[in-house]
NUTI-678220 format. One record per residue (C-alpha): residue number from 1; residue in one letter; x, y, z. Coordinates in steps of 0.1 Angstrom, whole numbers, padded with zeros to 4 digits. Example, Ala and Ser with C-alpha at 12.3 -4.5 7.8 and 13.67 -1.06 7.14 Angstrom:
2
<site><k>1</k><r>a</r><c1>0123</c1><c2>-0045</c2><c3>0078</c3></site>
<site><k>2</k><r>s</r><c1>0137</c1><c2>-0011</c2><c3>0071</c3></site>
This chain:
136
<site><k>1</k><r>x</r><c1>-1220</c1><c2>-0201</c2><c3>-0193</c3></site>
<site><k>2</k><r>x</r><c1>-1254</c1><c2>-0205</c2><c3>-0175</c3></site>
<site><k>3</k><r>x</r><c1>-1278</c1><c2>-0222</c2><c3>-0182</c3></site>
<site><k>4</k><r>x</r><c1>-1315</c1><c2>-0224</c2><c3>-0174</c3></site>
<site><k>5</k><r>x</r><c1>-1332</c1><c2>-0255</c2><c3>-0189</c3></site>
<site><k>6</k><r>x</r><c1>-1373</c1><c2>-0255</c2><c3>-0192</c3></site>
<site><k>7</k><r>x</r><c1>-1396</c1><c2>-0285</c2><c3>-0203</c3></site>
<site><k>8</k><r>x</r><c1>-1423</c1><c2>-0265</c2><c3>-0215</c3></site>
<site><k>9</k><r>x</r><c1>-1458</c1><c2>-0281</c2><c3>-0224</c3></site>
<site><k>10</k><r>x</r><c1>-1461</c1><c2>-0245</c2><c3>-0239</c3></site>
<site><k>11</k><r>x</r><c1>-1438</c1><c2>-0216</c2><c3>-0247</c3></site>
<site><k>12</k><r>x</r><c1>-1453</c1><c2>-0182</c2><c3>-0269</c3></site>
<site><k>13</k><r>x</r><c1>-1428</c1><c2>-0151</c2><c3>-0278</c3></site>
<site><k>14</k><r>x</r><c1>-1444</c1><c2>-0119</c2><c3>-0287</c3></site>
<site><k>15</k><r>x</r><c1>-1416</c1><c2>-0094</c2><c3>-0297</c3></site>
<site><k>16</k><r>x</r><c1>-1419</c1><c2>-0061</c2><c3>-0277</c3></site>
<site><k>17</k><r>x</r><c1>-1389</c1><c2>-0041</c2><c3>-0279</c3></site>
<site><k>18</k><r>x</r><c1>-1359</c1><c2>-0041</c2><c3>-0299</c3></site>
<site><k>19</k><r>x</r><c1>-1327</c1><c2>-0038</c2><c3>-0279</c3></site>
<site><k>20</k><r>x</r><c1>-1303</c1><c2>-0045</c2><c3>-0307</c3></site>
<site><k>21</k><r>x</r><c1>-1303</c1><c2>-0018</c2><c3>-0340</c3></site>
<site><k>22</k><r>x</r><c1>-1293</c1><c2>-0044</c2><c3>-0363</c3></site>
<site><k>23</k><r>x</r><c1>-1319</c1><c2>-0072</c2><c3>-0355</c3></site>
<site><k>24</k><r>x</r><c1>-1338</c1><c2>-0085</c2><c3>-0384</c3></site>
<site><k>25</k><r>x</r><c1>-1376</c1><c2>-0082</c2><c3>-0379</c3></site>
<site><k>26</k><r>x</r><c1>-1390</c1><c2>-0105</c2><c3>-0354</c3></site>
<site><k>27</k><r>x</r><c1>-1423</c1><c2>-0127</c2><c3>-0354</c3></site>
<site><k>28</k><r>x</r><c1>-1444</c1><c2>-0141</c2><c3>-0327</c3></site>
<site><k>29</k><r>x</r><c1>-1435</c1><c2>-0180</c2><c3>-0320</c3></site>
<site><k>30</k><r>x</r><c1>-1457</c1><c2>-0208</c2><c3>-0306</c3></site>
<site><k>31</k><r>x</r><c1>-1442</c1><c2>-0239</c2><c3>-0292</c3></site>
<site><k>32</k><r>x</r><c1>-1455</c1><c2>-0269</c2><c3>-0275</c3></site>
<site><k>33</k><r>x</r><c1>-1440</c1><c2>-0297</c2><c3>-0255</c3></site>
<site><k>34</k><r>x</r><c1>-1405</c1><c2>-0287</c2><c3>-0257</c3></site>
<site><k>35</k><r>x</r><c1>-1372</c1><c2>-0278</c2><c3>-0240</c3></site>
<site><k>36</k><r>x</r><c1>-1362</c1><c2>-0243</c2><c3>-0239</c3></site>
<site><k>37</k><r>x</r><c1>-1327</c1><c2>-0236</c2><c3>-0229</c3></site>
<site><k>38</k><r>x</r><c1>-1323</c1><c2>-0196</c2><c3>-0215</c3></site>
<site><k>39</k><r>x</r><c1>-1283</c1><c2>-0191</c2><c3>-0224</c3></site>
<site><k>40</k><r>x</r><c1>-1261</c1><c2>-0165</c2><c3>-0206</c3></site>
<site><k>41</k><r>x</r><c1>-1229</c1><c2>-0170</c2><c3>-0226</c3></site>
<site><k>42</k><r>x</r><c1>-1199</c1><c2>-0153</c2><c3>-0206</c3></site>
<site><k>43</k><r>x</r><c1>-1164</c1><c2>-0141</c2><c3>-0221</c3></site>
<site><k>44</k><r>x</r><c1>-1148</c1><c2>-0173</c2><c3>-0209</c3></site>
<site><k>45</k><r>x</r><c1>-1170</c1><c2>-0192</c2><c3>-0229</c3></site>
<site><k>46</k><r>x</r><c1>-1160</c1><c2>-0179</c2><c3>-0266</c3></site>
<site><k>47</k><r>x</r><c1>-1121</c1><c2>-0188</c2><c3>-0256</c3></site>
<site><k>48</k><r>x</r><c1>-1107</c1><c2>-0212</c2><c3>-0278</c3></site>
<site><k>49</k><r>x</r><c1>-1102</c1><c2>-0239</c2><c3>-0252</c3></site>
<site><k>50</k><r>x</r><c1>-1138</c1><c2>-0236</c2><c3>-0235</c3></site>
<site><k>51</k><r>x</r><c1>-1164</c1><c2>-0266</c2><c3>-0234</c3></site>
<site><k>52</k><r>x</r><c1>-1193</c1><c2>-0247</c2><c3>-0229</c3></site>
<site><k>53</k><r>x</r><c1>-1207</c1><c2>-0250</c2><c3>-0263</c3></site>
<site><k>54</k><r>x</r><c1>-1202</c1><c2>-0288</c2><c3>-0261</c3></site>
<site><k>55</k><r>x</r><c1>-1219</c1><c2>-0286</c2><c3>-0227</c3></site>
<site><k>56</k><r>x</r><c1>-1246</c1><c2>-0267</c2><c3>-0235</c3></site>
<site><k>57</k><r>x</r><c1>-1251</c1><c2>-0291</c2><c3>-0262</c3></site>
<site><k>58</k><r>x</r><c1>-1250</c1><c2>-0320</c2><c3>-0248</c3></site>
<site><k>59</k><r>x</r><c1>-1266</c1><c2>-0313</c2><c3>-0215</c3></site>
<site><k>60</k><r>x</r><c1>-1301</c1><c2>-0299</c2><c3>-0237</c3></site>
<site><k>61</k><r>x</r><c1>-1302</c1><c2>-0337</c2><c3>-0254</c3></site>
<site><k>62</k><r>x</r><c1>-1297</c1><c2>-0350</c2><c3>-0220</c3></site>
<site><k>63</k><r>x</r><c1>-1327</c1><c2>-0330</c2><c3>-0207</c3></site>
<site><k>64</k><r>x</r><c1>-1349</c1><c2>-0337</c2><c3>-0240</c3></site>
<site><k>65</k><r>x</r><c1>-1343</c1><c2>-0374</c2><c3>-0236</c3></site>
<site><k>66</k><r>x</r><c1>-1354</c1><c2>-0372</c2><c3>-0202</c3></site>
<site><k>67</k><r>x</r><c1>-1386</c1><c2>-0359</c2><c3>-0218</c3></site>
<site><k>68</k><r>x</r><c1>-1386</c1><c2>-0378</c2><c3>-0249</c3></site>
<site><k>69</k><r>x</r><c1>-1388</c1><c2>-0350</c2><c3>-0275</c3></site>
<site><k>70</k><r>x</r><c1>-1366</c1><c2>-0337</c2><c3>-0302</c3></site>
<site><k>71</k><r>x</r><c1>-1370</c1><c2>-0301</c2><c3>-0301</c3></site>
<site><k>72</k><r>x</r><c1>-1353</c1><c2>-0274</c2><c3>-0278</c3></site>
<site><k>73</k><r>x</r><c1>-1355</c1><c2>-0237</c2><c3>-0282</c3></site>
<site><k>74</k><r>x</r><c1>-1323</c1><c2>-0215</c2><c3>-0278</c3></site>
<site><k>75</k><r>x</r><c1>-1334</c1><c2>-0184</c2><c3>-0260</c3></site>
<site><k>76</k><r>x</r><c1>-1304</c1><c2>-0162</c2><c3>-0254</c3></site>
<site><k>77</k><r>x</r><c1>-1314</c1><c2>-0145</c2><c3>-0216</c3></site>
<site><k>78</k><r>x</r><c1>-1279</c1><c2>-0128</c2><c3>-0206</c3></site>
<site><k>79</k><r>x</r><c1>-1299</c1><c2>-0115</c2><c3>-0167</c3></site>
<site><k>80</k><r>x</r><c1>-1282</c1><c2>-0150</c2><c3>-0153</c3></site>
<site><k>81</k><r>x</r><c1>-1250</c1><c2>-0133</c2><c3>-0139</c3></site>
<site><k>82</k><r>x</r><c1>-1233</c1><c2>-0101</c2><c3>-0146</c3></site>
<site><k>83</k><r>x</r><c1>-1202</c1><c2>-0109</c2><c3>-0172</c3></site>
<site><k>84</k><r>x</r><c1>-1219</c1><c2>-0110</c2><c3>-0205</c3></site>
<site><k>85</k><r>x</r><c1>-1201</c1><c2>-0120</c2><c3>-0236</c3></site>
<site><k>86</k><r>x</r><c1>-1204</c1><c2>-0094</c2><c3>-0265</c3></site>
<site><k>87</k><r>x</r><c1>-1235</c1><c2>-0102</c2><c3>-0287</c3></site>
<site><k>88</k><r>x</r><c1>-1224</c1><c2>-0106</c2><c3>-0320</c3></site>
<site><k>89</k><r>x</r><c1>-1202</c1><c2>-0132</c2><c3>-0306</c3></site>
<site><k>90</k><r>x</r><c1>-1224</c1><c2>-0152</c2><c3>-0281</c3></site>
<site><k>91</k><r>x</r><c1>-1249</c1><c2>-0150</c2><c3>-0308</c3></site>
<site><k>92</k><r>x</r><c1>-1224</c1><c2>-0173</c2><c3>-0329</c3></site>
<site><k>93</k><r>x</r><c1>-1219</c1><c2>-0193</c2><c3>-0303</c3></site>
<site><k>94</k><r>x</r><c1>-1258</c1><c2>-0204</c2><c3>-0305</c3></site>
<site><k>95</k><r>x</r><c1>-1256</c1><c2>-0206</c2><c3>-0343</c3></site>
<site><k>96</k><r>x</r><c1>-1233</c1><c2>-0236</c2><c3>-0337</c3></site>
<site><k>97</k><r>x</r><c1>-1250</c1><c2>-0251</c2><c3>-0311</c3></site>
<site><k>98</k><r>x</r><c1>-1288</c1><c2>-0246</c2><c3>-0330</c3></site>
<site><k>99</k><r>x</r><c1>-1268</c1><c2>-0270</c2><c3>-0357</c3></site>
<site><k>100</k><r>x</r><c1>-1248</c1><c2>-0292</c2><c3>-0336</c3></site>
<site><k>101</k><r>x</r><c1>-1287</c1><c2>-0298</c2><c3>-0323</c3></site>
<site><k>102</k><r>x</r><c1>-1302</c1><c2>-0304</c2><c3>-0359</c3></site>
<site><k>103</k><r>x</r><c1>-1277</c1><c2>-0322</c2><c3>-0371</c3></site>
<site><k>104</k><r>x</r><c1>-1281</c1><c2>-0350</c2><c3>-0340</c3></site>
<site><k>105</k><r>x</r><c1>-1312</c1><c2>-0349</c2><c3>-0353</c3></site>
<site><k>106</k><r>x</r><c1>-1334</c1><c2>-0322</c2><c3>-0330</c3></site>
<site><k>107</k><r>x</r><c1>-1360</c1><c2>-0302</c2><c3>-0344</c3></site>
<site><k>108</k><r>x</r><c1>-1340</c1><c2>-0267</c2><c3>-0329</c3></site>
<site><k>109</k><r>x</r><c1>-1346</c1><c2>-0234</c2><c3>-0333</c3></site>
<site><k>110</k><r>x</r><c1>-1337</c1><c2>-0196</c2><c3>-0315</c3></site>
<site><k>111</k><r>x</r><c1>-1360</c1><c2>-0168</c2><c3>-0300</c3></site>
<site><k>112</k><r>x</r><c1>-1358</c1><c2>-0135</c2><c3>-0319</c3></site>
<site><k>113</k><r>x</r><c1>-1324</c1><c2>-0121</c2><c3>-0318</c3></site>
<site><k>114</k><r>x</r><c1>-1321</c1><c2>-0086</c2><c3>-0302</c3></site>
<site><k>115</k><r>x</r><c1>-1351</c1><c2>-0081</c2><c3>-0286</c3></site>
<site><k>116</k><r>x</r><c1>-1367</c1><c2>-0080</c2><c3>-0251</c3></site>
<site><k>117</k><r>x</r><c1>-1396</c1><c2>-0103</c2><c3>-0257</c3></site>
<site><k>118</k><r>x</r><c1>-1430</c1><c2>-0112</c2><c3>-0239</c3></site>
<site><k>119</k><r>x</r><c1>-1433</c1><c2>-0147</c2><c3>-0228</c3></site>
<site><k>120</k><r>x</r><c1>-1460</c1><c2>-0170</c2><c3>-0220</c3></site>
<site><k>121</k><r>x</r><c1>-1447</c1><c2>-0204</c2><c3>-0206</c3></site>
<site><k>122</k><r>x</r><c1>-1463</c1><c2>-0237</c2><c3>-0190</c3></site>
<site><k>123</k><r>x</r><c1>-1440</c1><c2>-0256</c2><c3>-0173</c3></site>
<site><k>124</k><r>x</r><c1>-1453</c1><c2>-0290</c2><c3>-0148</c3></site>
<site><k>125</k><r>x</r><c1>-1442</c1><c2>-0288</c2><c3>-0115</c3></site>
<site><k>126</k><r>x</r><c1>-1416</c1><c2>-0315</c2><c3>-0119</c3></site>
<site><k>127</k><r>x</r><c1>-1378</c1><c2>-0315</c2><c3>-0105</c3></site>
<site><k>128</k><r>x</r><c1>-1366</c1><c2>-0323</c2><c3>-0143</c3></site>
<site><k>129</k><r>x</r><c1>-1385</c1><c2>-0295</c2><c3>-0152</c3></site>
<site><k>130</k><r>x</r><c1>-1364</c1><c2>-0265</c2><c3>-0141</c3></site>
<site><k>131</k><r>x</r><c1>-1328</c1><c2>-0278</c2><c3>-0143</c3></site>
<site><k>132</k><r>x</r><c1>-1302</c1><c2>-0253</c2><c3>-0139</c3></site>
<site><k>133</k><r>x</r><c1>-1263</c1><c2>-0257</c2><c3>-0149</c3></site>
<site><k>134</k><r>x</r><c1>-1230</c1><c2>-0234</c2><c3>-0150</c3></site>
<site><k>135</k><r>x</r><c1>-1199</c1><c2>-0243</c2><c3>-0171</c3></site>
<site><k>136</k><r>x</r><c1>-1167</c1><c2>-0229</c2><c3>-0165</c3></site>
């Protein structure tokens, strides 16, 4: 898994094409002051032994504490590296994470599912704002 983490003071989504048939409809989403984790979940990472899940979980609180907030967006962005796990699957894998998240007690929630989306992001010019991390 890799991971890209982003403290956002704001983050938009605007659906704009739909890469997935089975997709549900998508809305627009507005965010501000937040973490927002772009996911590439890899084969390796749905194997029964793999911590990535854990990691990814636990390494998003890390980086929201650092800011002090208690929301982090899941945005699923499989252009990190070229093994991608099959969506159905990886898509899962962020289900349990999104509620792993809530129920520590984060306000969580995931971009639209199966579409290439416009963004619009703020981010400071801080080191802890671009934090990048790869689990085996």
């Amino acid at each position: 898994m890799r991971v890209l983490y982003w403290y956002c003071t704001r983050f938009t989504w605007t659906p704009a094409l739909k890469t997935i048939g089975e997709a549900p409809d998508a809305e627009a989403g507005c965010h501000e002051r937040t973490i927002v984790a772009f996911v590439h979940v890899e084969p390796q990472d749905l194997e029964p032994d793999s911590s990535a899940e854990t990691k990814l979980v636990k390494n998003a609180k890390w980086v929201a504490r650092k800011w002090e907030l208690k929301e982090i967006i899941l945005h699923s962005f499989t252009h990190l590296g070229s093994s991608k796990a099959e969506p159905g699957e990886a898509r899962l894998l962020l289900d349990r994470a999104q509620k792993r998240l809530e129920t520590a007690g984060y306000q969580c929630c995931q971009t639209p599912w199966g579409y290439f989306l416009d963004l619009d992001m703020e981010a400071p010019g801080h080191p802890l704002a671009r934090i990048f991390k790869e689990f085996g």
